[in-house]
Backbone as CSV, one residue per row, in Angstrom:
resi,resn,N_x,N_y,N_z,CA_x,CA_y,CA_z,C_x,C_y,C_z
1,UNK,67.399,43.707,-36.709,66.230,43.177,-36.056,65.040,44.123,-36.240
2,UNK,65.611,45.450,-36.542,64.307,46.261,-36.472,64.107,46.451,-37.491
3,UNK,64.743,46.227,-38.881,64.450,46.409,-40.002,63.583,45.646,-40.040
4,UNK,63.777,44.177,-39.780,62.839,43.057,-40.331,61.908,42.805,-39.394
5,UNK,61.598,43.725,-38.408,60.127,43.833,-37.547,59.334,44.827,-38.374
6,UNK,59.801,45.902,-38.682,59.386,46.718,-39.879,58.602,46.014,-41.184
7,UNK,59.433,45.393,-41.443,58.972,44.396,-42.921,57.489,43.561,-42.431
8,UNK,58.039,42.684,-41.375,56.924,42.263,-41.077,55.321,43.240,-40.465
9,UNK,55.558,44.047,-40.403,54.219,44.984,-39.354,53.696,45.306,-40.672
10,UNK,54.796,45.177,-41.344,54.098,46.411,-42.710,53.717,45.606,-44.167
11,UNK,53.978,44.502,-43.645,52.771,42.662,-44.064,51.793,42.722,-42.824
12,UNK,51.456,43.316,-42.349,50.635,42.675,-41.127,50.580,41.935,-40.879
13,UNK,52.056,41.369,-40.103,52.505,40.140,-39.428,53.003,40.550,-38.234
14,UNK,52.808,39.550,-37.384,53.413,40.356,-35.962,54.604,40.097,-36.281
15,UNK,55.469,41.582,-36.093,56.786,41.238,-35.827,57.635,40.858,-34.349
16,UNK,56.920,40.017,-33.828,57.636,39.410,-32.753,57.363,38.174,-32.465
17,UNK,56.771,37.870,-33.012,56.208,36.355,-33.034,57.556,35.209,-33.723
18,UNK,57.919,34.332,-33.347,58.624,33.414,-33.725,60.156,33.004,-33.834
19,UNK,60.146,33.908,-32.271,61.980,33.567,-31.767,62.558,33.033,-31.709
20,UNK,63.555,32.325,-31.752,63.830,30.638,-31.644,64.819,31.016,-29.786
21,UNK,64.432,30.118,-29.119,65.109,30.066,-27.902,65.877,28.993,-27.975
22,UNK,66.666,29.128,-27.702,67.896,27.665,-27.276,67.562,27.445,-25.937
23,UNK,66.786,26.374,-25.851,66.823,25.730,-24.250,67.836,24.713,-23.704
24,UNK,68.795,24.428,-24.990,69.677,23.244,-24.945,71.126,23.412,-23.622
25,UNK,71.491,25.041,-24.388,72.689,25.476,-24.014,72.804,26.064,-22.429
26,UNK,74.175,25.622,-21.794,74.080,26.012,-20.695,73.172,27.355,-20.037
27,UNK,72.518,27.427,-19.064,71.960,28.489,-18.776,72.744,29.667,-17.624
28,UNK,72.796,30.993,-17.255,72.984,31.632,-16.429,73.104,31.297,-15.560
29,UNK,74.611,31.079,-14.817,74.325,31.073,-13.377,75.195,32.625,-13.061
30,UNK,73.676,32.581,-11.590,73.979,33.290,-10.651,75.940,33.765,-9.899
31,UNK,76.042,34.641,-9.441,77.074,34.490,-8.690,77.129,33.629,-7.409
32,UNK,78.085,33.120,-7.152,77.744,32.426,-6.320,76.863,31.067,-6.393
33,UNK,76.117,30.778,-7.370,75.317,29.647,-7.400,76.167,28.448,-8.279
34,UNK,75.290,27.605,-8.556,75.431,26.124,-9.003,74.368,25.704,-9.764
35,UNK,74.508,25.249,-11.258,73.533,24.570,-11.918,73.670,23.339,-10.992
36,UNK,72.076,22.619,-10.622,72.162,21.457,-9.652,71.366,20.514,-10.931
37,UNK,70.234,21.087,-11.645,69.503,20.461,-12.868,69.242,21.058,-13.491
38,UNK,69.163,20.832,-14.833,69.072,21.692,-16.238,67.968,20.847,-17.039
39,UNK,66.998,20.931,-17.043,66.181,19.930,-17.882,66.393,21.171,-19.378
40,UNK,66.540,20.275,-20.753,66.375,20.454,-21.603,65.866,21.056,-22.811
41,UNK,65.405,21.796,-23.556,64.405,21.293,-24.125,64.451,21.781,-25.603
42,UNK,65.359,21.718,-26.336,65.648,21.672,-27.826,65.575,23.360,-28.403
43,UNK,65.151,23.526,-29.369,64.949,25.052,-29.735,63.360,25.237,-29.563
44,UNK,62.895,26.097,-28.729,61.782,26.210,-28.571,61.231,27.839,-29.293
45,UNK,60.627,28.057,-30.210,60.302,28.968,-31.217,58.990,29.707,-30.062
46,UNK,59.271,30.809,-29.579,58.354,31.263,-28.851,57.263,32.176,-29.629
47,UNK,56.047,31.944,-28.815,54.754,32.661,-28.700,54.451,32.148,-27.969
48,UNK,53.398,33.268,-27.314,53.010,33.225,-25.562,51.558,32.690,-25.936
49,UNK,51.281,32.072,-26.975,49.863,31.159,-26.938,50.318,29.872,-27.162
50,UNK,51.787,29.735,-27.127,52.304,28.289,-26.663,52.439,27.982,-25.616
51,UNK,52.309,28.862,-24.608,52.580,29.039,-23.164,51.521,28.696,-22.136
52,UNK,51.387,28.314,-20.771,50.540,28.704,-20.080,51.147,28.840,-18.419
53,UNK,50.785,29.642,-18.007,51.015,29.269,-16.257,49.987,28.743,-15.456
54,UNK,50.560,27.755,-14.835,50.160,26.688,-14.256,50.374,26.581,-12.743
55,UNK,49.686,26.429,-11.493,49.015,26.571,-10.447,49.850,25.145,-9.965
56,UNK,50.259,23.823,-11.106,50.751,22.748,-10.953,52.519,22.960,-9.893
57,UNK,52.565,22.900,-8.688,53.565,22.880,-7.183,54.303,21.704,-7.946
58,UNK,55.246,21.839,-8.408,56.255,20.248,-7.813,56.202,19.877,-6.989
59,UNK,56.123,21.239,-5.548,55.791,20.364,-4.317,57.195,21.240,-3.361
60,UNK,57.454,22.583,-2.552,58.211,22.578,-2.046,58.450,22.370,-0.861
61,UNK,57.483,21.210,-0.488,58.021,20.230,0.686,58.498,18.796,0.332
62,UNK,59.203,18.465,-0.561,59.834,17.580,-0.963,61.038,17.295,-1.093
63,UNK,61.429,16.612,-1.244,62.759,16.231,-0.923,63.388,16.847,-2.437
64,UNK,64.762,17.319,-2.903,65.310,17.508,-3.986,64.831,16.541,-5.069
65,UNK,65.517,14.836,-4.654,65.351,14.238,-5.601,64.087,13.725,-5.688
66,UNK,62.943,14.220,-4.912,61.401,13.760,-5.408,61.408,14.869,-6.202
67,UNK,61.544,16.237,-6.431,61.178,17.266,-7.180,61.972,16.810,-8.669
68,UNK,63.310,16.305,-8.302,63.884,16.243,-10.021,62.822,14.821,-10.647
69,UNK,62.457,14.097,-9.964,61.873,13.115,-10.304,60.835,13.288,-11.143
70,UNK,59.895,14.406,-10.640,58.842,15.021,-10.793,58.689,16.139,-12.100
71,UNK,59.882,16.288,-12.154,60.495,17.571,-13.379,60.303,16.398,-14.877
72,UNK,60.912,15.366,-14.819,61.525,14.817,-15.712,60.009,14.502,-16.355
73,UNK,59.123,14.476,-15.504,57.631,13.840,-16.116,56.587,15.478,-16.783
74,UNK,57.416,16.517,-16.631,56.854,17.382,-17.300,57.012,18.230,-17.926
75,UNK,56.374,18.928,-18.568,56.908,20.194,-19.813,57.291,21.331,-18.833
76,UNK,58.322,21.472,-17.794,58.183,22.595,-17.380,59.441,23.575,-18.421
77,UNK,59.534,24.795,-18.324,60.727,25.648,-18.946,62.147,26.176,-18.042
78,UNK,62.833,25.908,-18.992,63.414,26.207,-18.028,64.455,27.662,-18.136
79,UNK,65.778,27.969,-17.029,65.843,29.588,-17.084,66.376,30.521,-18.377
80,UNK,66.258,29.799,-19.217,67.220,29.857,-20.506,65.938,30.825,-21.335
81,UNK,64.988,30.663,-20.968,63.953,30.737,-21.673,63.633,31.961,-20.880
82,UNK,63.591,32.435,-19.059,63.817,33.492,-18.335,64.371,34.865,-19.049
83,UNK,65.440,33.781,-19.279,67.011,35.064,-19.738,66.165,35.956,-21.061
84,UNK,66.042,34.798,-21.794,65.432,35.751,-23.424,64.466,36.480,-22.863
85,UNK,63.167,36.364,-22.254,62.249,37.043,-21.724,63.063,38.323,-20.943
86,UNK,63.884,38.227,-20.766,64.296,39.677,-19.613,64.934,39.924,-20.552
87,UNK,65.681,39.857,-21.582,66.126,40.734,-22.789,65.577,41.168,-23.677
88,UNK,63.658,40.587,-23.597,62.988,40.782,-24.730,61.497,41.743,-23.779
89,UNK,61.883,42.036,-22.843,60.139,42.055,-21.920,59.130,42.606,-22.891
90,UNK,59.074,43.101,-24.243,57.924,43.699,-24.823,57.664,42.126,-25.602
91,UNK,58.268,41.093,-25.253,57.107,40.366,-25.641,56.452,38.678,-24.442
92,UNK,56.583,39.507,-22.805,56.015,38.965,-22.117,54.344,39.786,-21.930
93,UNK,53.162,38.850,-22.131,52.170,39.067,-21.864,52.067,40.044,-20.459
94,UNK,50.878,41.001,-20.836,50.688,41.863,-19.492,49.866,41.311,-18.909
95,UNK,49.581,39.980,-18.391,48.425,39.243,-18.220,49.189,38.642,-16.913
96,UNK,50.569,38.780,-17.030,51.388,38.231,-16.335,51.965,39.056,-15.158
97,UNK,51.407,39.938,-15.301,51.972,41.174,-14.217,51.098,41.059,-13.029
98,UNK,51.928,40.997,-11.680,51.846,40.846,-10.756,51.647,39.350,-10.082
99,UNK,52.113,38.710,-11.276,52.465,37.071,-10.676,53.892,36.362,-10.861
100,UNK,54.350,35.569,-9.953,55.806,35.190,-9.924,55.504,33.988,-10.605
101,UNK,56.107,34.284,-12.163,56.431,32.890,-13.442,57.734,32.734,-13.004
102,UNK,57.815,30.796,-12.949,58.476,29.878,-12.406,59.309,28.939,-13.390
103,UNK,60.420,29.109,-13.407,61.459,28.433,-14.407,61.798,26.848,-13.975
104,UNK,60.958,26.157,-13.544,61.234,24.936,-12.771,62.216,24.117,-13.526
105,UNK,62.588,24.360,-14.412,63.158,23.492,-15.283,64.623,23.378,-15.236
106,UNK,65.078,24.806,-14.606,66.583,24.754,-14.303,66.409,24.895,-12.487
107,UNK,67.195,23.749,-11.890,67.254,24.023,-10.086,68.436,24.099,-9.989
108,UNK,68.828,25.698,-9.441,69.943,26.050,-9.251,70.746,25.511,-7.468
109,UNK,71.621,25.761,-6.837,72.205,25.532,-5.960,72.799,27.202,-5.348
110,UNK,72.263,27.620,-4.263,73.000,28.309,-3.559,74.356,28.276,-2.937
111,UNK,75.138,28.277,-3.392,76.419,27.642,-2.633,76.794,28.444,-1.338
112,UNK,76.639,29.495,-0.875,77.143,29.767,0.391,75.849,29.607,1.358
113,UNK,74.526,29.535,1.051,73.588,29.083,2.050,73.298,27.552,1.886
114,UNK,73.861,26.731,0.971,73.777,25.730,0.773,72.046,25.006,0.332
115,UNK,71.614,25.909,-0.327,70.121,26.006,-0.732,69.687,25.642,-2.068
116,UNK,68.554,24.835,-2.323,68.203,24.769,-3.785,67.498,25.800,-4.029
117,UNK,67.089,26.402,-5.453,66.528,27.911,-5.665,66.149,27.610,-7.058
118,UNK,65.216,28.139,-7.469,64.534,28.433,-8.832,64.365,29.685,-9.094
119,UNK,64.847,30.106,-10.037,64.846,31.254,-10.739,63.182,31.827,-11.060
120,UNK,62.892,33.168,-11.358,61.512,33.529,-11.879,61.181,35.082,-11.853
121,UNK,60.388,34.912,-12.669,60.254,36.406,-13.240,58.870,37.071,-12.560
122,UNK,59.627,38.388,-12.876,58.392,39.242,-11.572,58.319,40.705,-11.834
123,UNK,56.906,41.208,-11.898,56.973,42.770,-12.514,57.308,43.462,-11.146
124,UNK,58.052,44.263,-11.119,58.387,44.870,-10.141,58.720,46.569,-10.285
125,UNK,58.451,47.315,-9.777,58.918,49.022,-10.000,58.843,49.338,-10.975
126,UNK,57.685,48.854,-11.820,56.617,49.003,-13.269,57.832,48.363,-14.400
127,UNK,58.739,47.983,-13.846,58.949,46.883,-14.332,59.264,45.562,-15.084
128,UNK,59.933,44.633,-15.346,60.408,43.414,-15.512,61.420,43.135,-15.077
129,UNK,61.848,42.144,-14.026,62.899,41.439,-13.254,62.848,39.952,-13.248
130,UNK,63.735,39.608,-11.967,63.547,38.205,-11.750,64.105,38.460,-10.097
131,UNK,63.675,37.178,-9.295,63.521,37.172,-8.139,64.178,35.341,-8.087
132,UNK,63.493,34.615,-6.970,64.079,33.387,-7.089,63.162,33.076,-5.794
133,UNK,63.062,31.427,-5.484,62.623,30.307,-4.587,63.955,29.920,-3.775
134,UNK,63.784,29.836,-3.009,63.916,28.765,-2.141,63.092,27.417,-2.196
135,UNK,63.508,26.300,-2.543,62.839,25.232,-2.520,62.942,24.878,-0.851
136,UNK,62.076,24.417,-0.338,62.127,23.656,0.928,61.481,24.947,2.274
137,UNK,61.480,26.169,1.929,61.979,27.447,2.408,60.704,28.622,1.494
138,UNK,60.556,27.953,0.932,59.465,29.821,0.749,58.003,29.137,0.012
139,UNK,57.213,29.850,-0.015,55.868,29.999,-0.418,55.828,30.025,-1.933
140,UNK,55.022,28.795,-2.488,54.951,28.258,-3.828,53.865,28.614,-4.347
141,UNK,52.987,28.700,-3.150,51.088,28.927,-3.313,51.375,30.319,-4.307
142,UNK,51.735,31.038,-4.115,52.173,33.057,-5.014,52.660,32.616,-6.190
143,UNK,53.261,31.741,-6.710,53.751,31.706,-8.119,53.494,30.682,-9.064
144,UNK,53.364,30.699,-10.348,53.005,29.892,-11.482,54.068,29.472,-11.764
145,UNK,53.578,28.126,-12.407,54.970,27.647,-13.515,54.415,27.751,-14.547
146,UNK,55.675,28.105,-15.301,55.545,28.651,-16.962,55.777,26.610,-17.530
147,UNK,54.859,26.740,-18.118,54.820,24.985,-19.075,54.155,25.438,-20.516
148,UNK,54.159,24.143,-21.014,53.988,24.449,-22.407,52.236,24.017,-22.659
149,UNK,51.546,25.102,-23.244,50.424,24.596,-23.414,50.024,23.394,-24.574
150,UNK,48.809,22.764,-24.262,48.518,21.572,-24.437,47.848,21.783,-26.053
């Protein structure tokens, strides 16, 4: 991998540009948790000027199945796409630091609090992690969803 980031820098090409993510394949679960929805979304070849975060709430005063309802009508990402980002953090934008990006795309299940939860990423103790929602239960107004720009 680092050979051929090499090759590319030394074309003056970014060598990080053009990852391929599998959004298809099962995603991470938590201990303890439950995939509850997995929205999709084929091989998605990342760069973060394909990206945008978006201010757009599903809404976490809604009922579960108004939120999956609501999923299905949009480009959101989902945690599959998280995971690579926390194995890759030198190529999440620093533009993004100090805001909670939102994986709406996978809604996990708490199984011993019996809770829906969304996964999301968060600079923390200088930093890159992930944290999580409570749907129904925590403050949406603080975090973006990661969607695909237009």
């Amino acid at each position: 991998m680092w050979l051929d980031a090499l090759k590319k820098f030394n074309r003056k090409e970014n060598p990080w540009n053009g990852s391929l993510v599998d959004l298809d394949v099962s995603p991470f679960v938590p201990e303890g948790w439950a995939v509850e929805e997995h929205k999709k979304g084929g091989h998605f070849r990342w760069d973060a000027s394909k990206v945008m975060l978006s201010r757009k709430d599903p809404g976490s005063d809604l009922e579960i199945d108004e939120i999956r309802e609501g999923l299905r009508k949009e480009t959101f990402f989902n945690a599959n796409l998280l995971d690579y980002l926390l194995k890759n953090p030198h190529l999440i934008p620093d533009k993004w630091k100090e805001k909670y990006v939102l994986f709406w795309g996978t809604i996990y299940r708490d199984l011993p609090l019996e809770a829906f939860c969304i996964r999301c990423l968060c600079w923390n103790d200088g930093g890159w992690g992930e944290s999580h929602f409570e749907l129904g239960g925590g403050n949406f107004s603080i975090g973006f969803a990661l969607i695909a720009s237009s």
